[in-house]
C-alpha positions in Angstrom: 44.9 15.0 59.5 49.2 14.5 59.9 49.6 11.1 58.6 50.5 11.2 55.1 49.1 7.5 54.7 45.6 9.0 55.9 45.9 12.2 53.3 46.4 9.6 50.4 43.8 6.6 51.6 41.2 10.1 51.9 42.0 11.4 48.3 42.0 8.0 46.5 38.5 7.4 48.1 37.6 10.9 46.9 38.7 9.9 43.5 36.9 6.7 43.9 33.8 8.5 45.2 33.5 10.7 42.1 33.3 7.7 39.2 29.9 7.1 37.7 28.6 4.3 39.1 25.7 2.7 41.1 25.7 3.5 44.8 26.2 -0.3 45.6 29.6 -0.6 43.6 31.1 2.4 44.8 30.2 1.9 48.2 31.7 -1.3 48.2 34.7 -0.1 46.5 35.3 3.0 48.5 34.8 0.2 52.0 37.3 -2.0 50.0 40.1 0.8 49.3 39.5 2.2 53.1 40.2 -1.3 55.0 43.1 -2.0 52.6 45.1 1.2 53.1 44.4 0.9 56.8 44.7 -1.1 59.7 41.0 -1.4 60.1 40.2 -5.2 58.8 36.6 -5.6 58.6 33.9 -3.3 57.4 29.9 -2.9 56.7 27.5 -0.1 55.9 23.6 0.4 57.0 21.4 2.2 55.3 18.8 3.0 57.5 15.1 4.4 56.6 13.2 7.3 58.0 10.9 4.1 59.6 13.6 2.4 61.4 14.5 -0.5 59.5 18.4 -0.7 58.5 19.0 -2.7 55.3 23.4 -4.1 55.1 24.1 -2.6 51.8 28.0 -3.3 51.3 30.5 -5.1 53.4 34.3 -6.2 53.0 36.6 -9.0 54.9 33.2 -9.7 57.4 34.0 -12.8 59.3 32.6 -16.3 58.7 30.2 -16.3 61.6 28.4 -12.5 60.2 28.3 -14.3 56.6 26.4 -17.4 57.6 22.8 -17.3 56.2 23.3 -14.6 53.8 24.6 -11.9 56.6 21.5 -13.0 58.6 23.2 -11.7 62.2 24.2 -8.4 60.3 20.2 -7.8 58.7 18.2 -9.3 61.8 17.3 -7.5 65.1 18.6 -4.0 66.4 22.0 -3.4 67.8 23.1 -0.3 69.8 24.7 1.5 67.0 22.0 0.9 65.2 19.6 2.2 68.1 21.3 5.1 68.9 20.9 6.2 65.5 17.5 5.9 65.3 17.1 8.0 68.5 19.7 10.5 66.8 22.2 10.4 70.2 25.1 8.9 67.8 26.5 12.5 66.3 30.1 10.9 65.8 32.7 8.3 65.7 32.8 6.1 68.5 33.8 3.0 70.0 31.3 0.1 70.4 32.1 -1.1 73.6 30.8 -4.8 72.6 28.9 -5.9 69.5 25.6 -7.4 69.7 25.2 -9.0 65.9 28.7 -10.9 66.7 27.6 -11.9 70.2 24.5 -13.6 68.6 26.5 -15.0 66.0 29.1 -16.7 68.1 26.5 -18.0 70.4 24.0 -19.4 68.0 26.5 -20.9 65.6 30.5 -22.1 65.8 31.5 -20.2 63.0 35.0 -18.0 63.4 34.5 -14.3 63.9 38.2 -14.0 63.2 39.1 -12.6 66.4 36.6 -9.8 65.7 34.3 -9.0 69.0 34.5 -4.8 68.7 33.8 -2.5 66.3 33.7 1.4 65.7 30.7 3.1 64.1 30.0 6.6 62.8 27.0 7.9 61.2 27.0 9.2 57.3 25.3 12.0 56.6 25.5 15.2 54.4 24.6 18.4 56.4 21.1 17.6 58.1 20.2 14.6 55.8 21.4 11.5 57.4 21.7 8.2 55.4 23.1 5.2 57.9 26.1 4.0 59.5 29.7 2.8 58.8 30.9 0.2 61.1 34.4 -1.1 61.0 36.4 -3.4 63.2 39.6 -5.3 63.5 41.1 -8.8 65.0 42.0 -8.3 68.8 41.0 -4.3 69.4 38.8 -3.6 71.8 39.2 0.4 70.7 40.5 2.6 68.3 42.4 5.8 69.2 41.4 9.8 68.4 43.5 9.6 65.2 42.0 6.3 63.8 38.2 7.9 65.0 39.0 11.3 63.3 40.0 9.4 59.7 36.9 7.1 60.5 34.5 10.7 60.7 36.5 12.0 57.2 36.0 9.0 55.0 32.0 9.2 56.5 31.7 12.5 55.4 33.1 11.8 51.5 30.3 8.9 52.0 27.9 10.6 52.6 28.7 13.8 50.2 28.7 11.5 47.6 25.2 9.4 48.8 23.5 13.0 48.5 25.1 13.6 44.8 24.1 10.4 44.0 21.0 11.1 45.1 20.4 14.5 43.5 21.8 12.8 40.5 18.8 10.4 40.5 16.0 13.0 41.3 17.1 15.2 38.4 17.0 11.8 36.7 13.5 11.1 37.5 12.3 14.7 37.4 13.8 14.3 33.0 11.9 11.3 32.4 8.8 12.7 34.2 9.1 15.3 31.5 9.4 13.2 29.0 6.6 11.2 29.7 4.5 13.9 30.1 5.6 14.9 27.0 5.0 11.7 25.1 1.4 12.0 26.7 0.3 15.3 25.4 1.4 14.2 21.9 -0.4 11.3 22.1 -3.6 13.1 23.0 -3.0 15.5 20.8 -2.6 13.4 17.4 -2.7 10.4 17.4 -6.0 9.9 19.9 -8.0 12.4 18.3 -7.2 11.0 15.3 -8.9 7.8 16.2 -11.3 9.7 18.0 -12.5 11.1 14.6 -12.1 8.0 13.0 -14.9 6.7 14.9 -17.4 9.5 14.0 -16.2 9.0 10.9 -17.3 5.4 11.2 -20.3 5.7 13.2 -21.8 8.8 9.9 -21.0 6.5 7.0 -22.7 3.2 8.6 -26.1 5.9 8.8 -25.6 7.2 5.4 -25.8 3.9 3.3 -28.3 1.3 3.5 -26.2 -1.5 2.0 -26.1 -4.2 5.0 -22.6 -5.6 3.6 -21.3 -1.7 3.8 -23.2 -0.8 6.9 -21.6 -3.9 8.5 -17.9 -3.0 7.5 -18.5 0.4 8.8 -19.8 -0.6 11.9 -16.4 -3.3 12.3 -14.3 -0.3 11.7 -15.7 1.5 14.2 -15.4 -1.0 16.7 -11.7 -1.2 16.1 -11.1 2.5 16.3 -13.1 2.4 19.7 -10.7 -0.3 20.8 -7.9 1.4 19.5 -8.9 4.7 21.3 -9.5 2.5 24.7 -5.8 1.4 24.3 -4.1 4.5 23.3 -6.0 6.5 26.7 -4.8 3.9 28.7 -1.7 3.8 27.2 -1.9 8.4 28.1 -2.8 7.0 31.5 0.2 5.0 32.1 2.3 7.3 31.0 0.9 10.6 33.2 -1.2 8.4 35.5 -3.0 10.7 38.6 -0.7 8.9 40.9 -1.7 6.8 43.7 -2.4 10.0 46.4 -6.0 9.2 46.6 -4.7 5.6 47.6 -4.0 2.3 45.6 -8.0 1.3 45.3 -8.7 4.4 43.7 -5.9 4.7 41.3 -6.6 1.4 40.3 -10.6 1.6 39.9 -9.6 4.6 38.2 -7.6 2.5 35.6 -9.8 0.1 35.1 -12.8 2.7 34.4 -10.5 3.2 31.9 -10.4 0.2 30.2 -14.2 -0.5 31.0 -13.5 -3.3 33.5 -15.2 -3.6 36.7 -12.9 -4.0 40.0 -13.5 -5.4 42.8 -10.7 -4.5 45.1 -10.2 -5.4 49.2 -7.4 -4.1 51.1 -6.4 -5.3 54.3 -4.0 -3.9 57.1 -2.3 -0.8 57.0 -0.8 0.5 53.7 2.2 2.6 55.0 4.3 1.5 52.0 7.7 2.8 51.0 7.2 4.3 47.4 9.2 2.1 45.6 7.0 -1.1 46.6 3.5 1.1 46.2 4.9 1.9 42.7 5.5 -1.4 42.1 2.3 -2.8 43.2 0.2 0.0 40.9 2.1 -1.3 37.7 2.1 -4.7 38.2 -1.8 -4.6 39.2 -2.1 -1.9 35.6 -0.6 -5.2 33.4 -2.4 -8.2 35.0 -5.7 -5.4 34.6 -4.7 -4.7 30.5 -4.0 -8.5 30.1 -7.2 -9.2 31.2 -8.8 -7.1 28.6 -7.2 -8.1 26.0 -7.2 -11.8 26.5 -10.1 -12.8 29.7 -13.0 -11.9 27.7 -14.4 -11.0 30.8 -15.2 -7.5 32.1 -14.6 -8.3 35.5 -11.4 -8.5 37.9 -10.8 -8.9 41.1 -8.2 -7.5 43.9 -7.0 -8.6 47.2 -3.8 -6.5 48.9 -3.0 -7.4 52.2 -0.4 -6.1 54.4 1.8 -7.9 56.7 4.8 -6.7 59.2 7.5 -7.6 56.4 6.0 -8.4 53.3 2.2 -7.5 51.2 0.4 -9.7 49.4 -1.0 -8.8 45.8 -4.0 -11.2 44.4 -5.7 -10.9 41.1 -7.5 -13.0 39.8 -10.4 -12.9 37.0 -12.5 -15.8 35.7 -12.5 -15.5 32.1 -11.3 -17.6 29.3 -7.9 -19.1 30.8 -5.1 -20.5 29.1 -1.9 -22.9 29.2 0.4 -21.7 31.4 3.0 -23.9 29.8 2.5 -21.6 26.4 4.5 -18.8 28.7 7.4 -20.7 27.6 7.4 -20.7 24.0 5.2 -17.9 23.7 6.1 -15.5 26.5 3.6 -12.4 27.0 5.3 -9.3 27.2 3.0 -7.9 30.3 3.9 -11.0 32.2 7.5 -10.9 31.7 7.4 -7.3 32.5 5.6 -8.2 36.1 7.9 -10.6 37.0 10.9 -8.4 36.4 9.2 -5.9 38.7 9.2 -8.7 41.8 12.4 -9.7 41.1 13.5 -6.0 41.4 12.1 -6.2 44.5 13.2 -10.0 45.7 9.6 -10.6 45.6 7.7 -14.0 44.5 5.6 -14.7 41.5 3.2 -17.3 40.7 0.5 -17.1 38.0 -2.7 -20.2 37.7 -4.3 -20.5 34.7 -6.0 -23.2 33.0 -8.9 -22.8 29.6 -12.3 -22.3 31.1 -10.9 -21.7 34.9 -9.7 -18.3 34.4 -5.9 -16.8 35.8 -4.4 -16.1 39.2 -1.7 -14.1 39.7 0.0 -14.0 43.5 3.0 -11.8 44.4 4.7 -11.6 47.7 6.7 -8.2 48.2 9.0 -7.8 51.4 9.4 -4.6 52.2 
């Protein structure tokens, strides 16, 4: 690398690279600083999953025509670069001889591209991991030369070093609060639900010692509550070190609902190859619409339809107990519903929830995936 220009555009990206921050910012940051110390004008990275599907996770300067619809050319279809990475035949910088995204765009709409009809692509990756592609193109080329490539294949290679930290970053991350959790768990068991376990002996001998029906009777409603106390606090262990969903999502959540003495009814339909982020999603969300039944259906029975699509699932539940006004979400909002709804926005997912007194609730998500 002999231009001084391209020693000083790779080191403030490094700098760049090495700032705490979520992968989104700095990619678009590091995409920003590269195209504006260069002559490269436009720019967009792919992420792209062991399955095939490529998601556009940060672009600069992209044209009018590549912006319509939310980037709709740029996340629809396949495209060669795109292809060849999936086949594993694209090992370097190279020149796309035409793009297909901008072709589509030009011809289905009248939007500018800005004089943009070529691009270059290279692939990031970080030894054999590989993570997706950086495109970038410029007004009126057609190609980019060896020198241009070979600073294209350096700033791909501080992207994808710092992916992988980021990465490695996160699973340590996740490994902490898995500990933790687990943690939290045990102590739970350990104190504070053998406590109430005791509590309800407790309960249970002095109702049978006395024969006064005003004393027998308090006894026996303190027992109750410690026995609903102790149902809440092993569900609560559950949640926290649940088995996990290996077994598959019916079983986990049967298994949960054992646990809180409710009777499931679950039917899944198409195939269940679900990334874990969305299969995660769909176990909590179904573990506080099962709790808020209950606590509040008065009914021991739910019910639970999963069905997968090509691009999106569908998650039913519905029981039919006691009901209520949905409209008392907004004064009053419930703490297990709030907490589903963030999950499906995470996820640009859907929610809608029926309820009505006597007619019992319906929640529906829509996850795309």
């Amino acid at each position: 690398m002999n231009n001084p220009s391209h020693v000083v555009i790779l080191k403030e990206i490094a700098e760049l690279l090495n700032e705490e921050t979520e992968l989104e910012s700095m990619l678009e940051g590091a995409l920003k600083k590269f195209l504006d110390g260069t002559d490269f004008h436009a720019g967009w990275v792919f992420f792209i999953e062991e399955d095939g599907r490529h998601s556009l996770i940060a672009h600069h300067h992209l044209p009018d025509a590549l912006l319509e619809k939310d980037c709709y050319f740029m996340k629809a279809g396949g495209c060669w670069c795109v292809n060849r990475f999936k086949r594993g035949s694209l090992k370097k910088a190279s020149n796309i001889i035409e793009c297909k995204r901008i072709v589509e765009a030009v011809d289905r709409k009248r939007e500018s591209t800005d004089g943009i009809t070529h691009h270059a692509t290279v692939p990031l990756q970080s030894g054999n991991e590989r993570f997706g592609l950086l495109n970038v193109a410029t007004p009126g080329r057609r190609e980019f030369g060896h020198e241009e490539l070979a600073l294209l294949e350096s700033v791909a290679f501080q992207i994808g070093s710092a992916i992988k930290r980021i990465q490695l970053t996160k699973k340590e991350q996740e490994v902490a609060l898995m500990q933790e959790r687990n943690r939290l768990a045990r102590d739970l068991h350990d104190s504070v639900n053998q406590l109430l376990f005791s509590m309800t002996l407790t309960a249970r001998g002095g109702a049978e010692m006395t024969d006064q029906q005003e004393v027998k009777e308090t006894f026996h409603g303190l027992q109750s509550l410690a026995q609903e106390a102790l149902t809440e606090m092993r569900a609560l262990i559950w949640q926290l070190r649940p088995k996990g969903v290996e077994g598959g999502i019916s079983e986990a959540v049967k298994g949960f609902g054992e646990i809180l003495g409710l009777t499931v009814e679950i039917k899944v339909s198409g195939v269940l190859n679900l990334p874990a982020r969305i299969e995660e999603a769909i176990f909590r969300i179904t573990q506080e619409a099962m709790t808020n039944c209950k606590r509040h259906a008065a009914t021991d029975e739910i019910f639970i339809w999963i069905e997968a699509f090509e691009d999106r699932i569908s998650l039913i539940i519905r029981d039919f107990g006691q009901g209520f006004y949905t409209d008392h979400l907004e004064r009053l909002p419930s703490i297990g519903i709030s907490s589903m709804k963030e999950r499906t926005r995470i996820l640009n997912g859907t929610f809608h929830i029926q309820s009505a007194p006597g007619e019992g609730t319906q929640i529906q998500i829509i996850l795309p995936y």
